[in-house]
N, C-alpha and C positions, 0 to 999 in steps of 0.2 A: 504494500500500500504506500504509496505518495504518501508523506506527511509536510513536505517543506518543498520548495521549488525558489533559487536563485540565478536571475539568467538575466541578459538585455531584452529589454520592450522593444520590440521591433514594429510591433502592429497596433494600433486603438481601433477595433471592432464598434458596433453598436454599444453593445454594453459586454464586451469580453476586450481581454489584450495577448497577444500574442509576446511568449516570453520564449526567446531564443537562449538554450544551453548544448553549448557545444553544436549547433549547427541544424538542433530541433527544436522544432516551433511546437513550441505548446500553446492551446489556446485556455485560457485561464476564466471562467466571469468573477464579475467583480461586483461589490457593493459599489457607486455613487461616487464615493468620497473617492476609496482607493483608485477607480479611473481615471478620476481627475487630478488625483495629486502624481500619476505615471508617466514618467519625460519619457520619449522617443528615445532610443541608444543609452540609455540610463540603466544600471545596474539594480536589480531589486527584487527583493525575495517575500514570499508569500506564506502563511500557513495554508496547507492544500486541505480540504476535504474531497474527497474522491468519490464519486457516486459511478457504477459498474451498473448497467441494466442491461438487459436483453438488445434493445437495440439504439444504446448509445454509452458514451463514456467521457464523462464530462467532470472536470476540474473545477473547483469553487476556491477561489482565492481570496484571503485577507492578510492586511501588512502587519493586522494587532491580533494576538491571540485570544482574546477578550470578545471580539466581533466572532471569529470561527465557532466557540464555545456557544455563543449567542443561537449562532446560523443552527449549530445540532441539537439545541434545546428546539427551538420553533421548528424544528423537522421533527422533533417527538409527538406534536400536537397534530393528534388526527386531524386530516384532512386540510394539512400545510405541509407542501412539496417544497423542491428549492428552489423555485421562483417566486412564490411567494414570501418565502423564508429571508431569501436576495432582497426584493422587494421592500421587504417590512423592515429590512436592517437600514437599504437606502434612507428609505424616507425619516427614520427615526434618529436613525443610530445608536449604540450599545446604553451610554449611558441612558439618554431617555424612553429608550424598554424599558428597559429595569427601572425606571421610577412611575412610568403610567402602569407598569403591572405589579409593579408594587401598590400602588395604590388604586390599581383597579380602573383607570383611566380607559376607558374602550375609543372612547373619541380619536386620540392619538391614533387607532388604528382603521378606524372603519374610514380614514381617505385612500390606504392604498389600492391600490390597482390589485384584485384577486381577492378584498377581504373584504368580508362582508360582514352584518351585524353580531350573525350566528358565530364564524368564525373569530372574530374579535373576544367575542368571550367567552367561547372555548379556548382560546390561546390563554386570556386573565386566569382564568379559572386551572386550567392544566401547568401552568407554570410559579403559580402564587406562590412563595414561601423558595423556590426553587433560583430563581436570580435573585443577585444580591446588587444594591444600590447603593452609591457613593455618598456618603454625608457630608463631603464638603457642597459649598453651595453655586452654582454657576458661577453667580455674580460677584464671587469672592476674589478679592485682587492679587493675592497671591497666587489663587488658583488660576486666573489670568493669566498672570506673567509668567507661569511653568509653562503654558497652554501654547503664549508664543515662545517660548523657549524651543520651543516641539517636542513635548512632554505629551503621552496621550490623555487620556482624560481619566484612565483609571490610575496612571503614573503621580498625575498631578493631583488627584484625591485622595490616595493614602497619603504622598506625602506631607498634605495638610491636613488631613485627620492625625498626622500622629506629632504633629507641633504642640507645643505646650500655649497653655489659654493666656498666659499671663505676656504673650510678648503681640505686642499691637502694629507695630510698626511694619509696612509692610516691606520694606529692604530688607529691613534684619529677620523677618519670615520666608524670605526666597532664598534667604544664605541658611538659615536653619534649614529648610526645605530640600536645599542641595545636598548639603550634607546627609539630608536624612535618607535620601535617593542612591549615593554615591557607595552605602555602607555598603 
């Protein structure tokens, strides 16, 4: 089984990218984000999920292991394939699944494309208690400033969930922060 793939982008497909290693083109799909953040000739590696059926064989790609985990929870929930799966990561992304199905949020899903009401909360209901959500809070300015750092968002939320309450300032909380990362 695939589990990783690092190669050059050679190709941006509709919503797949073709990663050259060693002279073969894999075609990979991709959530959204990761498409878009993929430079042409750019070196770059993926966590693979690997789906084998009858009559196809198709590569599911993500640059954070966080989204992959994500993608094979919502393939547990009957009657969510991986395009819908794809789909529901685009539109959302990892962190705010796990906080609309934390807290039961169906709205967040009943816009994408393949999900529907029933769906939506079958997914709430089959995943509750089963993803875990970050306690740092978006709009937190440390949490920001990991974020452009290029920190992902679950990198950037432990590391500020585990700063101590008493330091405010938010310089001297990105240098704690680092450190906390760095360990």
């Amino acid at each position: 089984m695939i589990a990783t793939l690092t190669g050059t982008v050679t190709n941006k497909l509709d919503t797949s990218l073709v990663i050259d290693i060693n002279g073969i083109g894999y075609e990979v799909l991709t959530i959204v984000d990761d498409w878009g953040a993929a430079k042409l000739g750019e070196v770059t590696s993926f966590h693979i999920y690997e789906q084998i059926r009858e009559d196809a064989h198709n590569l599911f790609g993500f640059t954070d292991l966080a989204a992959k985990k994500m993608f094979i929870q919502l393939l547990s929930v009957n009657g969510v394939g991986p395009k819908v799966a794809l789909a529901t990561l685009s539109a959302a992304g990892v962190d705010r699944l796990s906080q609309a199905i934390a807290s039961g949020d169906i709205g967040l899903l009943k816009g994408v494309s393949g999900v529907g009401k029933k769906t939506a909360e079958r997914i709430m209901v089959e995943l509750a208690g089963k993803v875990t959500t970050t306690s740092a809070p978006i709009h937190d300015d440390t949490f920001q400033a990991l974020m452009g750092l290029g920190y992902t968002n679950s990198q950037a939320a432990d590391a500020v969930a585990a700063l101590p309450a008493d330091v405010t300032d938010v310089g001297e909380r990105v240098k704690l922060a680092l450190k906390v990362m760095n360990r």
